[in-house]
C-alpha positions as CSV (number, residue, x, y, z in Angstrom):
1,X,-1.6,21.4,61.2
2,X,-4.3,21.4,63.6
3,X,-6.3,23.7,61.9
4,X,-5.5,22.4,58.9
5,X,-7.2,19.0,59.9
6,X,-9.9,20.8,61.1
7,X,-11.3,22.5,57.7
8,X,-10.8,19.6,55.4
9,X,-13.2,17.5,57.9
10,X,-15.6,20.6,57.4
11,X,-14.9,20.7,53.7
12,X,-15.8,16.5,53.9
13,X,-19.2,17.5,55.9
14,X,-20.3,20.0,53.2
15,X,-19.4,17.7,50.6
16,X,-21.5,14.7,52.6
17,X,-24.1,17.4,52.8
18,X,-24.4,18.4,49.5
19,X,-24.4,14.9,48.1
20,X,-26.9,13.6,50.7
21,X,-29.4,16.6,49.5
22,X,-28.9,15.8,45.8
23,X,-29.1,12.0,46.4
24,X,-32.8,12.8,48.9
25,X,-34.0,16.5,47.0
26,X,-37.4,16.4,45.0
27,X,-38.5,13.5,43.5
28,X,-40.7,15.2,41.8
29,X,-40.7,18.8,40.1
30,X,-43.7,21.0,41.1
31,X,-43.6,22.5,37.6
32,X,-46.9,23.1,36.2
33,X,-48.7,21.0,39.2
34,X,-52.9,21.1,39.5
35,X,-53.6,19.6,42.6
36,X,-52.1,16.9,44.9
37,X,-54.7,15.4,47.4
38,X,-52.3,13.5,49.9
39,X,-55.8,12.2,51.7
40,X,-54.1,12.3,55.0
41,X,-55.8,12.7,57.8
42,X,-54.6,15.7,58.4
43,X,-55.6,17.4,55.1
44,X,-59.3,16.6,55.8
45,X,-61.6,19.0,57.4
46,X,-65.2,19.5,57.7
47,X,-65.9,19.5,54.4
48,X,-62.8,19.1,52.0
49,X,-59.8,17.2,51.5
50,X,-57.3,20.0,51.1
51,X,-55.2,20.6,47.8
52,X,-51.3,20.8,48.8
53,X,-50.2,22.2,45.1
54,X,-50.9,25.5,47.1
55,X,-53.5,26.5,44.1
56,X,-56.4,25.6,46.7
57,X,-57.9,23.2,44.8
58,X,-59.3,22.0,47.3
59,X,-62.1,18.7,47.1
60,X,-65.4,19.2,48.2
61,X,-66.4,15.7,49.8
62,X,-70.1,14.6,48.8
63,X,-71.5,12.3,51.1
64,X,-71.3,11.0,54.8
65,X,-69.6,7.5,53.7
66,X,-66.4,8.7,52.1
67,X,-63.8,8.0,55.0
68,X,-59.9,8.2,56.0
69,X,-58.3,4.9,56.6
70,X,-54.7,2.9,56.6
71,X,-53.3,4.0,53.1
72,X,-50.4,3.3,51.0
73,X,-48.8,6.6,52.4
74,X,-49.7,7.3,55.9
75,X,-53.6,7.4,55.5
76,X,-56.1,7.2,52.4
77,X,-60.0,8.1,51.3
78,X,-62.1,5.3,51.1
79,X,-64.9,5.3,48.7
80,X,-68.4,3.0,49.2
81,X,-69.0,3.0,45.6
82,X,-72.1,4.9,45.5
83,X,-73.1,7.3,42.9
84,X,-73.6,10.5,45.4
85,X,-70.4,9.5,47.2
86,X,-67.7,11.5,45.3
87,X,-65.0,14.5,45.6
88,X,-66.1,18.1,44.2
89,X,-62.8,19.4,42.6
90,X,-62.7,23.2,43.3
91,X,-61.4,25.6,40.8
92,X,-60.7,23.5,37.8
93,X,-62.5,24.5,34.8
94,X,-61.5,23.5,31.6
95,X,-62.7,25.6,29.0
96,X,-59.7,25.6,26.4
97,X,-57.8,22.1,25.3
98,X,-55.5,20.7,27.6
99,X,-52.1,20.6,26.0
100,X,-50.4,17.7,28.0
101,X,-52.0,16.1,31.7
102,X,-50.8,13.6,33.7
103,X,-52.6,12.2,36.8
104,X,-51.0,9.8,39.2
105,X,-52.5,7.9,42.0
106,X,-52.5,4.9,44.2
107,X,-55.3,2.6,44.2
108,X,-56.9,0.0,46.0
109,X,-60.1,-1.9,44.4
110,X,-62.0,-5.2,43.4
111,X,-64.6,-3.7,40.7
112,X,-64.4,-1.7,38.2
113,X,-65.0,2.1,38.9
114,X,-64.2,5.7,38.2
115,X,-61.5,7.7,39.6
116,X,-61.3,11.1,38.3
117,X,-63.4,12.7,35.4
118,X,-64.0,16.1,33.6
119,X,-66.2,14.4,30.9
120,X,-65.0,11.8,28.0
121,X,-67.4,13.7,25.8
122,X,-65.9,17.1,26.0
123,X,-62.3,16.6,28.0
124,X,-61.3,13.0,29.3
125,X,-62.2,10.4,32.2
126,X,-59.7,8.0,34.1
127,X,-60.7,4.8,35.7
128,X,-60.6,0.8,36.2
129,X,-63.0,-0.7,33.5
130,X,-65.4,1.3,31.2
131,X,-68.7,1.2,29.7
132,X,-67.3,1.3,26.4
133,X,-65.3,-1.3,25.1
134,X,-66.4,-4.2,27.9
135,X,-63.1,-3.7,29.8
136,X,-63.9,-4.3,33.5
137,X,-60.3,-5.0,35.0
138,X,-57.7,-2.7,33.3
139,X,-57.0,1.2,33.7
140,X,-59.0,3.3,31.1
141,X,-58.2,6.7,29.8
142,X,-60.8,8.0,27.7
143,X,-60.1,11.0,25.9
144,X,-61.9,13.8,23.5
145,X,-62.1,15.3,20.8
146,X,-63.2,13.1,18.8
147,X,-63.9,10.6,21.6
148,X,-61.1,8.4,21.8
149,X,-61.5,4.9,24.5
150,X,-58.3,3.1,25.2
151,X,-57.3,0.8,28.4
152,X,-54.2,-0.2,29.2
153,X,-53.2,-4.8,29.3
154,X,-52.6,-4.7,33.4
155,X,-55.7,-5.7,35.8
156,X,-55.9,-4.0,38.8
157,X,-58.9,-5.1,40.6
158,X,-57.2,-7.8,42.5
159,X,-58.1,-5.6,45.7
160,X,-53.9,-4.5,46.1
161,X,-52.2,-1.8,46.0
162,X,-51.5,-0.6,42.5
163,X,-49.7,2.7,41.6
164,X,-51.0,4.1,38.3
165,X,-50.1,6.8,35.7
166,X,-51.6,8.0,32.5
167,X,-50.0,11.0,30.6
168,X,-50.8,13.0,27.2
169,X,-48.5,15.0,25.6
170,X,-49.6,15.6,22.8
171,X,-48.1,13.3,20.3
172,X,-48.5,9.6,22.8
173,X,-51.1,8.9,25.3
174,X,-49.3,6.4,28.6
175,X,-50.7,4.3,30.6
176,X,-47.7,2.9,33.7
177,X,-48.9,0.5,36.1
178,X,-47.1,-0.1,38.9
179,X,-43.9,2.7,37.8
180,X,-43.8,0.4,34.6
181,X,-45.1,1.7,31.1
182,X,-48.3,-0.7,30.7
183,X,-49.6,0.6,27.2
184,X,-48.5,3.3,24.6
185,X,-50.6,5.3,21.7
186,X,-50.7,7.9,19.5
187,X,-52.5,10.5,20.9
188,X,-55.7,12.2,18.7
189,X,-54.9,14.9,18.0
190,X,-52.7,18.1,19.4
191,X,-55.0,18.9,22.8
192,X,-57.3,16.9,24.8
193,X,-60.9,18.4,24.4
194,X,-62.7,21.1,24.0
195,X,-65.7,20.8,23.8
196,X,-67.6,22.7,26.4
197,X,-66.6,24.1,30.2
198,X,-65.9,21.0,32.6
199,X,-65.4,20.8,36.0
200,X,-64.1,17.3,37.4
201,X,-65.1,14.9,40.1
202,X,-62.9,12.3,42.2
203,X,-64.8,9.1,42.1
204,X,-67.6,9.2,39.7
205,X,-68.8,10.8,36.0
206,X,-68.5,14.5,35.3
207,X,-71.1,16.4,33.0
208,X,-71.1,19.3,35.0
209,X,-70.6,22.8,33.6
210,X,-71.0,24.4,36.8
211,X,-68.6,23.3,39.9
212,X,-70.2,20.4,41.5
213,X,-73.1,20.2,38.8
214,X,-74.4,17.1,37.0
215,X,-72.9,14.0,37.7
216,X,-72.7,11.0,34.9
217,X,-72.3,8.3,34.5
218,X,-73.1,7.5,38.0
219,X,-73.8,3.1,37.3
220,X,-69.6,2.5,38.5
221,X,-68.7,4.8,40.7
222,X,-65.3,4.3,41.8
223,X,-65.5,1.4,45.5
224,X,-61.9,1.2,47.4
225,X,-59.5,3.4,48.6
226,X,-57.1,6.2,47.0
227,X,-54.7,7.6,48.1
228,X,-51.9,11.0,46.2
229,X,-53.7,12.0,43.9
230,X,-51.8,14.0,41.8
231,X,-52.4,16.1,38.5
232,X,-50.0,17.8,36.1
233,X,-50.6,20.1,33.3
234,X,-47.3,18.5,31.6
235,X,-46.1,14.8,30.7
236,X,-44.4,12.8,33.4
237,X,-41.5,10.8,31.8
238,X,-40.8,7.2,32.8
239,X,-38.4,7.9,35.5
240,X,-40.8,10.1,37.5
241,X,-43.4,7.8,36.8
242,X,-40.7,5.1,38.9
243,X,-39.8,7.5,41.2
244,X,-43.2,8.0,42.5
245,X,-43.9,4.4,42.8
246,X,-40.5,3.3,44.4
247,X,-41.4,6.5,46.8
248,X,-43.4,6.3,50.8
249,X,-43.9,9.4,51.1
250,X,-44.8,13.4,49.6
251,X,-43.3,13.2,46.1
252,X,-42.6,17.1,46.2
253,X,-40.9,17.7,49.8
254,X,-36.9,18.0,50.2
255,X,-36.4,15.3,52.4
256,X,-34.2,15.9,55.4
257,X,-31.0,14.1,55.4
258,X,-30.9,11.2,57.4
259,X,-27.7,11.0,58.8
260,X,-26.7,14.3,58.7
261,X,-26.5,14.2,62.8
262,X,-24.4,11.5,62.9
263,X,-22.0,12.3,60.2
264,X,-21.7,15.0,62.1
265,X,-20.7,13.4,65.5
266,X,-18.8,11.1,63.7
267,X,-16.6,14.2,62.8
268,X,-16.5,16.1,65.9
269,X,-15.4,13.3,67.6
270,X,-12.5,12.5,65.2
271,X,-11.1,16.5,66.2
């Protein structure tokens, strides 16, 4: 009887186990993932902000006023909103179109500015505000080719914190503010770009061909903090999207489980 007793209150902790895994695994697949940027202190070095999708994209920091500070998630990178104050994105040149992207990221402004960019003219640009269509408050995704401008209905710049999302999949472009879908289109065409070979920039204009080449446009650089930057070569559905913004913490790690200890105790001592 004893021993009896004894396996189904290890059979229970299994079962807890394996339910407390399911209920605190990923939150978010690493299928297809570019680069994540966590901006934690502890990612920055001497020169970069290190890339933790393991494809060492890692971000070349331009300047001597882009800084860590108090983030959304442990710590973020705060940007002075200068035009030669930017991130260098190592490794990712576009040459053919782009399929499906999504990027993700926390943000923290009062002005328009630019986040990330590989060129609206030949690939697409993310930001608060463009120079297009007069928008100065709401997230723009501005895509190619043919040049498409869109923005989402949501402002931003009330100098909170403010999780945004844009996706392509090829058939709708997204825009999700705050883990809710802000604004929906059909997408151009099957691919974003391409035009010519684009690398990107964190924080201001890309036209450069060449990593860390011409910047443009430069006139709103991106002033306030970020903090995960994450990009996808696929289409984050809604509930990711929510995940993502309900989540304080690293969207890709297994969390441990909490209680595990004490579930534990709670059994030994029941023996």
């Amino acid at each position: 009887m004893r021993i009896s007793l004894i396996c189904i209150k290890v059979l229970i902790f299994f079962i807890l186990l394996g339910l407390s895994f399911y209920a605190k695994g990923k939150n978010l697949e690493m299928d297809d993932l570019v680069v994540y940027y966590s901006f934690d202190a502890d990612t920055l070095t001497d020169t970069d902000y290190l890339d933790l999708s393991g494809n060492e994209n890692h971000g070349l920091i331009q300047g001597n006023n882009i800084i860590s500070v108090d983030g959304q998630v442990k710590e973020a990178v705060e940007f002075p909103g200068l035009g030669g104050q930017y991130i260098a994105v190592r490794n990712v040149e576009y040459v053919a179109g782009i399929p499906e992207l999504s990027i993700s990221v926390w943000i923290k402004t009062g002005q328009k500015g630019l986040i990330s960019s590989w060129d609206r003219s030949e690939f697409f640009r993310f930001g608060v505000g463009d120079d297009q269509l007069g928008n100065e408050t709401l997230v723009a995704f501005d895509v190619c080719c043919p040049i498409t401008d869109w923005h989402g209905e949501t402002e931003v710049t009330d100098d909170k914190w403010h999780h945004i999302v844009v996706t392509f999949d090829g058939e709708k472009k997204r825009i999700f503010v705050d883990g809710k879908l802000d604004a929906e289109e059909a997408a151009h065409g099957e691919f974003i770009g391409p035009k010519a070979v684009r690398f990107g920039f964190i924080g201001v204009g890309s036209e450069a061909p060449n990593f860390n080449g011409p910047r443009g446009p430069t006139n709103f650089p991106f002033k306030g903090l970020m903090d995960e930057y994450i990009m996808l070569h696929r289409a984050l559905t809604e509930k990711e999207v929510q995940k993502i913004a309900d989540l304080n913490g690293n969207p890709f790690d297994v969390e441990s489980v909490d209680k595990l200890t004490t579930v534990w105790g709670d059994i030994k001592k029941s023996r």
